[in-house]
C-alpha positions in Angstrom: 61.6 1.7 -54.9 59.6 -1.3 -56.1 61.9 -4.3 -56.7 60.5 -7.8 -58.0 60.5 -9.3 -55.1 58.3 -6.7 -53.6 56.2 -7.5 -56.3 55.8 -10.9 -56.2 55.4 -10.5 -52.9 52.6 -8.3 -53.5 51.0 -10.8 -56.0 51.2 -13.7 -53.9 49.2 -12.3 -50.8 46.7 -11.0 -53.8 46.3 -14.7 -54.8 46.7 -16.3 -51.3 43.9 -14.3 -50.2 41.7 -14.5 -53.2 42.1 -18.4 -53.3 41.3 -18.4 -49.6 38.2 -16.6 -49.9 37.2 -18.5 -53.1 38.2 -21.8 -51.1 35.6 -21.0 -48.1 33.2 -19.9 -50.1 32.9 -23.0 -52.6 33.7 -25.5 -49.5 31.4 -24.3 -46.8 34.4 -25.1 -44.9 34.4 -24.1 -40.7 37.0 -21.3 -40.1 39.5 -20.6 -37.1 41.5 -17.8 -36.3 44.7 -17.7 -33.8 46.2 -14.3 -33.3 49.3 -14.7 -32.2 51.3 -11.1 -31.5 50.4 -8.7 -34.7 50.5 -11.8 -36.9 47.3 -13.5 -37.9 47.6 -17.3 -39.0 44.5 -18.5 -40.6 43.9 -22.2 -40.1 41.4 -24.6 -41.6 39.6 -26.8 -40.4 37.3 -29.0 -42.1 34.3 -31.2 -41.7 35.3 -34.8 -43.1 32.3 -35.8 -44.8 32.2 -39.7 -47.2 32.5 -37.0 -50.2 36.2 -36.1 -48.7 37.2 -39.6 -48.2 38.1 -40.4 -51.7 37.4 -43.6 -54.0 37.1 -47.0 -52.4 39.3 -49.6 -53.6 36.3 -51.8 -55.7 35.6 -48.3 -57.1 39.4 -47.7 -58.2 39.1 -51.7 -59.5 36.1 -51.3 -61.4 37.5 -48.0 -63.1 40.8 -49.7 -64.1 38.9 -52.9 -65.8 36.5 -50.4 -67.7 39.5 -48.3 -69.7 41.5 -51.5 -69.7 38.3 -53.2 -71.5 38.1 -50.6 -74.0 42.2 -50.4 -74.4 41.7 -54.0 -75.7 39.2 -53.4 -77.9 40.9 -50.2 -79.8 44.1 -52.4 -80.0 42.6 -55.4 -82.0 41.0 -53.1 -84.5 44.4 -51.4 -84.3 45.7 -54.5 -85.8 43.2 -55.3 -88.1 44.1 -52.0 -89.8 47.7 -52.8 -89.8 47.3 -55.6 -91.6 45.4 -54.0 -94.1 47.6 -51.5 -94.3 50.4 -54.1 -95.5 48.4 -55.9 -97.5 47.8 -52.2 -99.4 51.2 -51.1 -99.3 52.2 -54.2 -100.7 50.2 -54.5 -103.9 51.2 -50.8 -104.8 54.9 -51.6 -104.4 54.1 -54.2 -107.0 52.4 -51.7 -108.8 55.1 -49.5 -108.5 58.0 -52.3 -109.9 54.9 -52.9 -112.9 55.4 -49.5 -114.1 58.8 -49.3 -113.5 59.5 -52.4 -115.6 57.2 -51.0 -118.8 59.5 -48.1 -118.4 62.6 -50.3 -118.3 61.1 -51.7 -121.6 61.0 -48.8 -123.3 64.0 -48.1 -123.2 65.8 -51.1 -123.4 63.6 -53.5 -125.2 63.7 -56.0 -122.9 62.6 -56.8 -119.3 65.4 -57.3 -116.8 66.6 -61.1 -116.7 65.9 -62.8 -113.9 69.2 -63.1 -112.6 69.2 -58.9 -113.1 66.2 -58.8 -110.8 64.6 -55.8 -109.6 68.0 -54.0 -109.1 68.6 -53.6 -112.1 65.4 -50.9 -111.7 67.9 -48.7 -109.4 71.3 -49.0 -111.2 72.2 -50.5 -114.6 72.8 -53.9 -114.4 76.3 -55.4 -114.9 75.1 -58.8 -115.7 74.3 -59.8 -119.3 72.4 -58.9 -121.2 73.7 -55.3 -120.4 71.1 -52.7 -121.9 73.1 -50.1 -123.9 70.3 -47.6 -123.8 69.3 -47.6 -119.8 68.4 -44.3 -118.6 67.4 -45.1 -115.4 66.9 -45.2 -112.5 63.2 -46.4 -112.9 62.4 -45.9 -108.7 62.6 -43.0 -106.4 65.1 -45.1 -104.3 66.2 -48.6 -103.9 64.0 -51.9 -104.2 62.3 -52.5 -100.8 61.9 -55.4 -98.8 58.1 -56.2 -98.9 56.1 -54.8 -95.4 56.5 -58.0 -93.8 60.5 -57.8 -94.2 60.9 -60.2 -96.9 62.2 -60.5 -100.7 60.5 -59.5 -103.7 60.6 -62.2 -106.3 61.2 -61.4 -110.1 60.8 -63.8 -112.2 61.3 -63.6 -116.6 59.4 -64.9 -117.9 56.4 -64.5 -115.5 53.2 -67.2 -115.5 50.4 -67.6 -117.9 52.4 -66.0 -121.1 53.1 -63.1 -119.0 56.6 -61.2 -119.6 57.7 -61.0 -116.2 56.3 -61.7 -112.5 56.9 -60.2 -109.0 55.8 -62.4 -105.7 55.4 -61.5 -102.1 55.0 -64.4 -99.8 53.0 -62.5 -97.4 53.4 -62.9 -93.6 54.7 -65.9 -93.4 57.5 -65.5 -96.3 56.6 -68.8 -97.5 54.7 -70.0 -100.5 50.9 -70.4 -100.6 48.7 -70.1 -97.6 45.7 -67.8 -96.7 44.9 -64.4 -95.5 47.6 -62.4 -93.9 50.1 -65.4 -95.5 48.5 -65.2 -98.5 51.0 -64.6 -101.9 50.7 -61.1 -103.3 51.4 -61.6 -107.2 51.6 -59.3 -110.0 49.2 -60.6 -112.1 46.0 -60.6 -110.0 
């Protein structure tokens, strides 16, 4: 009767012997047999050559600065990107409240006050002037804070003759400043 061990058994001899042979034949490695009783025990011996010794230590040292090197480099393009990728996400949240608002008109005929804010996108507002024909909500889901974690800012009227404005401080959440801190407004 063949049971799994048997089997397993069987396979492992199979494998032992065919990585054996496949061992001394890729190795060129010196063999040596002692027979003890009816039990052969085959036992390697090998020639130690510098190839066997391994890596040296300014080897392993000159390895680890190489990938570290080029770690460093893919991480400051990393955030270059990411910071672009705010910047983007950014102006079409803006976008997003732009439409959103000529929608609001439309239906109300007026912009939200400024005390209503952006809110008043996501549920009907409850400050006057209350809009008796609202049929919103105007977003997919409540107003976000901008990608750097801060505030929108709505303001109605907006500059230049416009109806309404919305403001991200950028980065540094405060007014003015350049590049990454840069403002992020509606009508540019």
């Amino acid at each position: 009767m063949i049971t799994i061990y048997s089997i397993t058994s069987l396979l492992k001899k199979q494998l032992d012997s065919f990585a054996y042979r496949l061992y001394n034949k890729s190795m060129k490695r010196v063999m040596h047999y002692n027979v003890k009783g009816n039990k052969k025990s085959k036992k390697l011996l090998s020639i130690v050559t510098k190839k066997d010794k391994g890596f040296t230590f300014i080897e392993t040292l000159v390895t680890i600065t190489i990938i570290l090197i080029l770690t460093s480099a893919v991480g400051f393009s990393v955030v270059r990107y990411l910071d672009q990728a705010r910047l983007a996400a950014c102006h079409n949240q803006i976008e997003t409240f732009r439409l959103a608002l000529q929608s609001y008109y439309l239906d109300c005929a007026r912009y939200p006050s400024k005390e209503q804010g952006l809110s008043a996108l996501w549920e009907k507002p409850v400050l006057s002037p209350i809009p008796a024909r609202w049929n919103g909500p105007y977003l997919d889901r409540r107003v976000p804070q901008d990608p750097w974690g801060g505030e929108y800012l709505y303001e109605n009227p907006g500059e230049n003759n416009l109806p309404f404005a919305i403001i991200s401080y950028g980065a540094d959440g405060q007014e003015g400043g350049e590049g990454n801190d840069a403002d992020i407004v509606s009508w540019e």
